[in-house]
Structure formats: structure tokens, C-alpha cells
C-alpha positions as CSV (number, residue, x, y, z in Angstrom):
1,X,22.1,-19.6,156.2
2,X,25.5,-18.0,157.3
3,X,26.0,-16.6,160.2
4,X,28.2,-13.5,160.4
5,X,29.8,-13.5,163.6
6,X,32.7,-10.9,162.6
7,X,33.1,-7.0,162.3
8,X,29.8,-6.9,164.0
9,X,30.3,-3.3,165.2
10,X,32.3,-2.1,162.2
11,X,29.9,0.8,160.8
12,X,31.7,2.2,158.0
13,X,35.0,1.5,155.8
14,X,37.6,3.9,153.9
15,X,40.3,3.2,152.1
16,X,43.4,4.1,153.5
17,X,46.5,5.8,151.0
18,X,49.6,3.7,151.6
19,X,52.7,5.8,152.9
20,X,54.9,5.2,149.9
21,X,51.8,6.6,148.0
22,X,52.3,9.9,150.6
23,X,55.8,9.6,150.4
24,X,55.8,10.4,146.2
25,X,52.9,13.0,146.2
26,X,54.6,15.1,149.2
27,X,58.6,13.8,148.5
28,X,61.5,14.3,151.0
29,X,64.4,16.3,149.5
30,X,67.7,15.7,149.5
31,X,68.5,18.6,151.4
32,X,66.0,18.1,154.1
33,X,66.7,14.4,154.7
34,X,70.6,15.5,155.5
35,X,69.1,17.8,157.5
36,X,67.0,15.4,159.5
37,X,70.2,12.9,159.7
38,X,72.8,15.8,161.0
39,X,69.8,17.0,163.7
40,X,69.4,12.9,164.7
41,X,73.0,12.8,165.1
42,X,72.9,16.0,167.7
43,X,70.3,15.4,169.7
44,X,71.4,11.9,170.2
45,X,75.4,13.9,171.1
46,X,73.3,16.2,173.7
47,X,71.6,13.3,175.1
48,X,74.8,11.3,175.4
49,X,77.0,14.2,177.0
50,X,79.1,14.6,174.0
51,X,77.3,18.2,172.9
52,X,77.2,20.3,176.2
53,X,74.3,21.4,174.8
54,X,70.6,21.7,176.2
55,X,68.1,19.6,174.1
56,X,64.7,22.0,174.2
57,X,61.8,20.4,172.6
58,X,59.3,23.4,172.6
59,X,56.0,23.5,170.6
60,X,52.1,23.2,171.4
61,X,50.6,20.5,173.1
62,X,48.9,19.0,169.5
63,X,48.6,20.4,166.1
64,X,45.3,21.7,164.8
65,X,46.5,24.5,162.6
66,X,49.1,23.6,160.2
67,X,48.9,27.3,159.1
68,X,48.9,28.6,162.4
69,X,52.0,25.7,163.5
70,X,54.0,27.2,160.5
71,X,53.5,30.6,161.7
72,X,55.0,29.5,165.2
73,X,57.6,27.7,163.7
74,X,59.0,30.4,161.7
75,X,58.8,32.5,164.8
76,X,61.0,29.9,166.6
77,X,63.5,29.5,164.3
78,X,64.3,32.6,164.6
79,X,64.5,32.9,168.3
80,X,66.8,29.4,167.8
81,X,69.4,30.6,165.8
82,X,70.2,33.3,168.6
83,X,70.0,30.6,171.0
84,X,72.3,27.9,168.9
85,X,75.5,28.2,171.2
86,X,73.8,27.1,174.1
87,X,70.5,25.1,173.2
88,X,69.2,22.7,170.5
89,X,65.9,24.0,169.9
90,X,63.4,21.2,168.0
91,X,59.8,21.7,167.6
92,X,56.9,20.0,168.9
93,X,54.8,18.4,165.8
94,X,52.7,16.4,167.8
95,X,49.6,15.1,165.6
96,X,47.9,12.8,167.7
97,X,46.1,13.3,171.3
98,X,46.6,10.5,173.9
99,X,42.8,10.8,175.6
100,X,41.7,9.1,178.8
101,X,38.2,8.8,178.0
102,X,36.8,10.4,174.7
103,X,37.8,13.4,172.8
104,X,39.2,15.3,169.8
105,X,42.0,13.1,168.8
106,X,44.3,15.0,166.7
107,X,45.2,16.2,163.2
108,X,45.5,13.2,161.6
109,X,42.1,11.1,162.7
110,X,39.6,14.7,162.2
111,X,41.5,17.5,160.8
112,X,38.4,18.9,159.7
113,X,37.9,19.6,163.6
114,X,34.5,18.4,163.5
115,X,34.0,14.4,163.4
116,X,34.3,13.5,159.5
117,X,37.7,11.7,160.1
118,X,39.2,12.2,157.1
119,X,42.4,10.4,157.5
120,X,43.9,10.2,154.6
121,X,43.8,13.9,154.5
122,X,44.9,14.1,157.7
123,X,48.4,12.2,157.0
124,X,48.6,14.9,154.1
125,X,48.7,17.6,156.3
126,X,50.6,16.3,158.4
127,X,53.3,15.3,156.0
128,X,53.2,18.4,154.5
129,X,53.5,20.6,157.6
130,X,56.6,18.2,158.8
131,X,58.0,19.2,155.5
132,X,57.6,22.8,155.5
133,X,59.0,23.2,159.1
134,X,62.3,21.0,158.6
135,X,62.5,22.4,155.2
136,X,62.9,25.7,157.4
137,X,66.2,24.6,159.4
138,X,63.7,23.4,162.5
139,X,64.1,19.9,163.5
140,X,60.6,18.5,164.6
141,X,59.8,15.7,167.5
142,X,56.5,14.0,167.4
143,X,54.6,11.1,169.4
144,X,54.2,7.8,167.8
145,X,50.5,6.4,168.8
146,X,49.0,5.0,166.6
147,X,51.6,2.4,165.3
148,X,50.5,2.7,161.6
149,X,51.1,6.7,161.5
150,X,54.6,6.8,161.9
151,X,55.5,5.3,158.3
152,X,54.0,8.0,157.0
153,X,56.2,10.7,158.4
154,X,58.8,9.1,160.4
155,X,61.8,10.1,158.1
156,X,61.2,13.6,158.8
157,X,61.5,13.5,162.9
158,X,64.7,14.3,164.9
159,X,63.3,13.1,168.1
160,X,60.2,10.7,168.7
161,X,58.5,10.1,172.0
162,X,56.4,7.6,174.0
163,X,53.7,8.9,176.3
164,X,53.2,8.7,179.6
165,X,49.6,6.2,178.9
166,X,51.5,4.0,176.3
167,X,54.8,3.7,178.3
168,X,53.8,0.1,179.2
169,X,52.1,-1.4,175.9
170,X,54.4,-3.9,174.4
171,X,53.4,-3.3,170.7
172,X,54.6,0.6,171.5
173,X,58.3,-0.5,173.3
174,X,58.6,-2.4,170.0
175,X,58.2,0.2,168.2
176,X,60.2,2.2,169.6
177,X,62.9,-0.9,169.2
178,X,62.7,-0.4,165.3
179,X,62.6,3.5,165.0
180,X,65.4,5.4,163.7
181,X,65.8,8.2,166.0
182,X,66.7,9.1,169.8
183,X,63.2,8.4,171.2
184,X,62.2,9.8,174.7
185,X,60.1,7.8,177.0
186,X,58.0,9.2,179.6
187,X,57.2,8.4,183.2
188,X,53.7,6.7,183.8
189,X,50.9,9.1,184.6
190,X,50.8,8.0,187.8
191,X,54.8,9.5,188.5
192,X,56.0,5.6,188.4
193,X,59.3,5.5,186.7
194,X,60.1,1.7,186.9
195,X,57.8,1.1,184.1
196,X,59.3,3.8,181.5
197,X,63.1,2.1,182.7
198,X,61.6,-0.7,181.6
199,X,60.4,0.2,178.4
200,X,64.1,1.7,177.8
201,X,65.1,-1.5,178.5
202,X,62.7,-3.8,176.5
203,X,63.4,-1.0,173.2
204,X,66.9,-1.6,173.6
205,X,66.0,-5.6,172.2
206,X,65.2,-6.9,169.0
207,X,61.9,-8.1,168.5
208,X,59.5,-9.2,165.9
209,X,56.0,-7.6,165.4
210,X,53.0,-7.1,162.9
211,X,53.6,-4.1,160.8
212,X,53.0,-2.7,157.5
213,X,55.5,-1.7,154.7
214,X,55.8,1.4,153.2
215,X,53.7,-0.5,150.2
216,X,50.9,-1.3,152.4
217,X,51.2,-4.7,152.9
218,X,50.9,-6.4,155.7
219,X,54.3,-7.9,157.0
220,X,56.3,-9.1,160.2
221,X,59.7,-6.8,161.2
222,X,62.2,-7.4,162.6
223,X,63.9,-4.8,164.2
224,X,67.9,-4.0,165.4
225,X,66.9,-2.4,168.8
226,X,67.3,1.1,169.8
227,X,69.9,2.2,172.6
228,X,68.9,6.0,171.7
229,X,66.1,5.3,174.3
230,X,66.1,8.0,177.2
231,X,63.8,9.0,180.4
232,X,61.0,11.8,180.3
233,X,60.1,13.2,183.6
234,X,57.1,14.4,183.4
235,X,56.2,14.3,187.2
236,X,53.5,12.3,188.5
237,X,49.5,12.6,188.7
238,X,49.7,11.1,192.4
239,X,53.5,11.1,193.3
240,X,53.6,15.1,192.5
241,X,56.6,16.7,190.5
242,X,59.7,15.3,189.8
243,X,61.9,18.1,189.0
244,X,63.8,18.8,191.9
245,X,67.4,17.9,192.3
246,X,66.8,15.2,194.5
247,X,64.5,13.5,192.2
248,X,66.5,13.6,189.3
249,X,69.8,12.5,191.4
250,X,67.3,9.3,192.8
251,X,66.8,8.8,189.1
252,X,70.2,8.9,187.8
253,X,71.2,6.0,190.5
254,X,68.3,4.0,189.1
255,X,69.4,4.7,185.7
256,X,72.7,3.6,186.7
257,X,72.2,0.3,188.0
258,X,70.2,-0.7,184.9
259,X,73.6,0.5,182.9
260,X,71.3,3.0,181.1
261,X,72.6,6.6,180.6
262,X,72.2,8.5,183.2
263,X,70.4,11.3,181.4
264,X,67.0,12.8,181.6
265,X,64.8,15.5,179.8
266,X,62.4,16.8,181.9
267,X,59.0,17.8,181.0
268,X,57.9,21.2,182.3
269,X,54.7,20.4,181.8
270,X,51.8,17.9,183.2
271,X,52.2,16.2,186.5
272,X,55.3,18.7,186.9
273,X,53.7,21.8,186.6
274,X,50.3,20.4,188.2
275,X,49.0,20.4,184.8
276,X,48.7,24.8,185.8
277,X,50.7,25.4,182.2
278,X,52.1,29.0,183.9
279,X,53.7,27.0,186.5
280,X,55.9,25.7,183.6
281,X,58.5,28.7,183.8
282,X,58.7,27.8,187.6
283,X,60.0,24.2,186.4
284,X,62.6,25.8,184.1
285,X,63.6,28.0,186.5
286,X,64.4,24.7,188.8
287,X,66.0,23.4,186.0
288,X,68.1,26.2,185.6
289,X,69.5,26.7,189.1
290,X,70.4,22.8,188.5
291,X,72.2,22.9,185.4
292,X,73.9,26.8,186.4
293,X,75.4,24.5,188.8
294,X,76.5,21.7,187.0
295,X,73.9,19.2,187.0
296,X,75.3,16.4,183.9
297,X,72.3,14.5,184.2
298,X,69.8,16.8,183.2
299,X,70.3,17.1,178.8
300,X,66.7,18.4,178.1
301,X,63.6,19.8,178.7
302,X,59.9,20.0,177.4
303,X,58.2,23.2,176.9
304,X,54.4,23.9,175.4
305,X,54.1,26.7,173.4
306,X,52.3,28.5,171.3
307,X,51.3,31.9,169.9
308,X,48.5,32.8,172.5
309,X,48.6,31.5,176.0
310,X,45.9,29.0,177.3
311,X,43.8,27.0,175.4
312,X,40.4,27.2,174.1
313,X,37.5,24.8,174.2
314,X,36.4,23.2,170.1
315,X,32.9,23.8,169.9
316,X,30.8,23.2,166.8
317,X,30.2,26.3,164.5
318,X,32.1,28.2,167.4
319,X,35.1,30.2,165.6
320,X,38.8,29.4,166.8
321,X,41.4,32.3,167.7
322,X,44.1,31.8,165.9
323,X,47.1,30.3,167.7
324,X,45.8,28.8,170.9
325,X,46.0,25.4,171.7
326,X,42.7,23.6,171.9
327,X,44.0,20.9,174.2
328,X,45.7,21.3,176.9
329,X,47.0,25.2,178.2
330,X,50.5,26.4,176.4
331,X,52.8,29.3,177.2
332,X,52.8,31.6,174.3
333,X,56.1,32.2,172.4
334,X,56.4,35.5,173.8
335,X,56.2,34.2,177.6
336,X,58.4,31.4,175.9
337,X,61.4,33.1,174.9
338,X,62.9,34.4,178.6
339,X,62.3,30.8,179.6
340,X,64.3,29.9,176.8
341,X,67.1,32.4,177.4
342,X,67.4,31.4,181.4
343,X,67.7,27.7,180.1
344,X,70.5,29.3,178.0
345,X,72.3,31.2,180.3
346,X,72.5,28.2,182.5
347,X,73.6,25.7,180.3
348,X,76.6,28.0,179.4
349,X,77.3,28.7,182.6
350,X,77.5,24.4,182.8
351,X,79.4,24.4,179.9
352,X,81.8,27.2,181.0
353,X,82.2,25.4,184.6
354,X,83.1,21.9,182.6
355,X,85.9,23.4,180.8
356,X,87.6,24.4,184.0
């Protein structure tokens, strides 16, 4: 008699479409891919001080309309272009939803909204939606959480991230190590920000981990390390905001000790804005008052976005308006764009006060 002692609690299996296999059905042009390059090559120049630009990441909180998320990002585009002096406007395409407990977890593991978990179809609309919005002249930024995800669509993102709940997992900072854009790294949930300095500092390294290829198959990497690794504030569940000048000047010396750069984005949202999403413009307009004066060390910000304000609660056979986040609350683009233009009048005031 054998005993089966392994995938004891494994109910169900699916095959799983490898990303080369995504990569040919839904192809990267030529013309998109410079794109991509050119917009990894600014935001890493803002981040550095070289652009005297703002970096704005500025999109909902997750994806669950690709239809809708298009709609928005046409909408934004537009209102980046007037904006392109001053700002570097990239869009949040964030596909997968961090959850403390148990929850909806994004497009890609049930973008049927209801539970089926259709994966594979989820990477497809995923890829698909990357596609359309960089094939638009709008460079995208997206979370890496699942480790597996990102070969599927990590060619088309200008900026990645690390959250706040997987700032300290090692198999994430090696990620990061390996990917091939400027990747932000947030604060922990609890407003500690020794942890995230150290993940900048362990995803500077090389290191070896279990991966897959773009064929599939299971294989160790090794990856080159990535110094395009830069601090998120994004305030602090217990330790309040950390917005204010002070804050971000404590930061900088902390940053500069380490020899990191001392350079921050910060996140208007969460522990900053009390997780109250219309308290966000009241962050910017800190940040504002900052940079009109010639704060260097702040080079971005986070915004979320979307076409209506709020958010709505997924219940089954219960209609969805069309727009609004269903995780957590967003700005919508209308309340967006005079946060947008303050951040842009303040950076060129910055910029104008450098060249004196």
C-alpha cells in the first residue's frame, strides 16, 4: 500500500501558458519596446536628479476593467502631454492586490470577478491592456507579487514597485535584484523605514534564486543587481504620515549614510493620507509647498486615480459602475488633474529656482 503524504490539500490543477507562449500570441513591437527603453531611461534621470523633473505615478489602486483602465488612460495621456515640461506622468497598471487576510486578489488570479480563477486568461488581459496603454505614448508601473507574473509582462513596465507587506521577503528583494527597470520600494505598513533601506540595499547585490524562463522551465538565475532601487513613503499604519519636510529631511540623512540616493517618491496615499483617499490632495499640496521651495530630495509622487471617486464593494450578481475602483478609494481624474497641475507648478518653480 502507498502512502501519499504530498499535495494533500491540493484540490484542483490547471495548466499554466508559459510567457514566451504569451509573449508570441500578444507580441511587443518594435516601436513600443523603444518606447519602454527611452521612458526606463527617464524615470531612472528624474530619480537620479539629472531630469528636474517630477516623476508622477497616477492610476487606480488595482485593475479590474481593462476597458474601463484604457478609457482612463487615454484620458491621461492627454492631460500628460500638457503637463510634459514639468512632470513625467506614468500610469498605474497594478494587477495584483496585496490582501492582509482574504479577498479579491486582482486581474490576473479572477478576472472574471467572481472566484473561477482563470489565470491564464488573466495574464492575457493583462498583457494586452499593458500593450494598448504603452502602445498609447503612456509609460505604465506595476507591482511585482507573485514572482512568476512578472515574466509575463515585465518588458512592458517603466517603473516596478515592491509593497509595503513584501518589503522584507527575501525571494521579493531578489527579485527586484534581477529586474530591468527603476523599482520603488515602499516603507513597511507599520511606517518602519529601516526595513525598505534594507531591501534597497540587499537589491543592489547579486544573488541566485529559483525562477522560471520565459520557456517555462524551471531554472536558477543569477542576477547583476539593481542600483535603480529607490524609497516609497507611504506613511505609516502606527507611526502616522511621513510627508512632511522634516520626515523626508530625517530620511534623506538615513539614506545618506547608507550611500543610497538621497531621493524619495512619496505616496499620497495609505498610511499618508490615513487611508481617507480625499486627504490625498492635502499630501500633494505638502509636497508642493516642499518642492516650490526647493526641496531635491523629493523626485516623485503616487497618486490613485480613477474615473469616479471612491470605491465600490464586488458583490455577486451585483452590477459594477463603470470606472470606480473596487479596492481601495481613488480620486477621480477630474479631482486628479488640479493636483497634478499644483505638482506642476511647483516643480517648475524648483526647476526655475536651480537655474539661478
Amino acid at each position: 500500500m502507498t502512502i501519499q503524504t504530498g499535495d494533500l490539500r491540493i484540490l484542483q490543477r490547471q495548466p499554466l501558458l508559459t510567457p514566451a507562449a504569451l509573449a508570441e500570441e500578444l507580441p511587443l513591437a518594435a516601436q513600443s519596446a523603444h518606447f519602454v527603453q527611452e521612458s526606463r531611461q527617464t524615470v531612472q534621470r528624474i530619480l537620479e536628479g539629472k531630469d528636474q523633473r517630477l516623476l508622477a505615478i497616477v492610476g487606480p489602486c488595482s485593475i479590474h476593467d481593462p476597458v474601463a483602465a484604457e478609457d482612463y488612460a487615454g484620458q491621461l495621456q492627454a492631460v500628460a502631454s500638457e503637463l510634459v515640461d514639468t512632470l513625467f506622468t506614468v500610469m498605474r497598471v497594478y494587477f495584483e492586490k496585496p490582501r492582509t487576510t482574504v479577498g479579491w486578489k486582482g486581474l490576473i488570479n479572477d478576472p472574471g470577478l467572481d472566484g473561477s480563477f482563470q489565470i491564464n486568461e488573466g495574464l492575457r488581459l493583462a498583457r494586452r491592456l499593458m500593450l494598448t496603454v504603452t502602445g498609447s505614448g503612456l509609460p505604465v508601473a506595476s507591482e511585482f507579487l507573485d514572482t512568476t507574473f512578472g515574466q509575463y509582462y515585465a518588458e512592458l513596465v517603466s517603473f516596478g514597485a515592491l509593497g509595503a507587506r513584501t518589503v522584507e521577503s527575501q525571494v521579493h528583494r531578489e527579485l527586484a535584484s534581477g529586474l530591468s527597470m527603476p523599482v520603488g520600494i515602499k516603507n513597511r505598513t507599520d511606517g518602519d523605514i529601516g526595513v525598505a533601506i534594507d531591501a534597497i540595499l540587499a537589491a543592489r547585490c547579486s544573488h541566485w534564486f529559483p525562477s522560471i524562463t520565459r520557456e517555462g522551465t524551471p531554472a536558477i538565475l543569477q542576477s547583476s543587481g539593481n542600483e535603480q532601487c529607490f524609497l516609497v513613503l507611504r506613511g505609516g499604519d502606527q507611526s502616522g504620515p511621513n510627508f512632511e519636510s522634516q520626515s523626508i529631511q530625517q530620511v534623506a540623512l538615513r539614506l545618506g549614510e547608507k550611500g543610497l540616493h538621497q531621493a524619495v517618491i512619496v505616496d499620497c496615499s495609505h498610511g499618508n493620507s490615513g487611508k481617507d483617499f480625499t486627504r490625498q490632495p492635502v499630501v500633494a499640496h505638502s509636497v508642493a509647498n516642499q518642492l516650490g521651495t526647493g526641496n531635491q530630495v523629493i523626485r516623485g509622487v503616487m497618486l490613485e486615480s480613477h474615473l469616479i471617486e471612491g470605491s465600490q464593494a464586488l458583490r455577486s450578481g451585483q452590477p459594477l459602475a463603470y470606472g470606480q475602483s473596487i479596492t481601495d478609494g481613488c480620486l477621480s481624474l477630474r479631482q486628479t488633474v488640479p493636483v497634478l497641475q499644483e505638482l506642476a507648478e511647483a516643480t517648475a518653480r524648483r526647476m526655475h529656482e536651480r537655474q539661478q
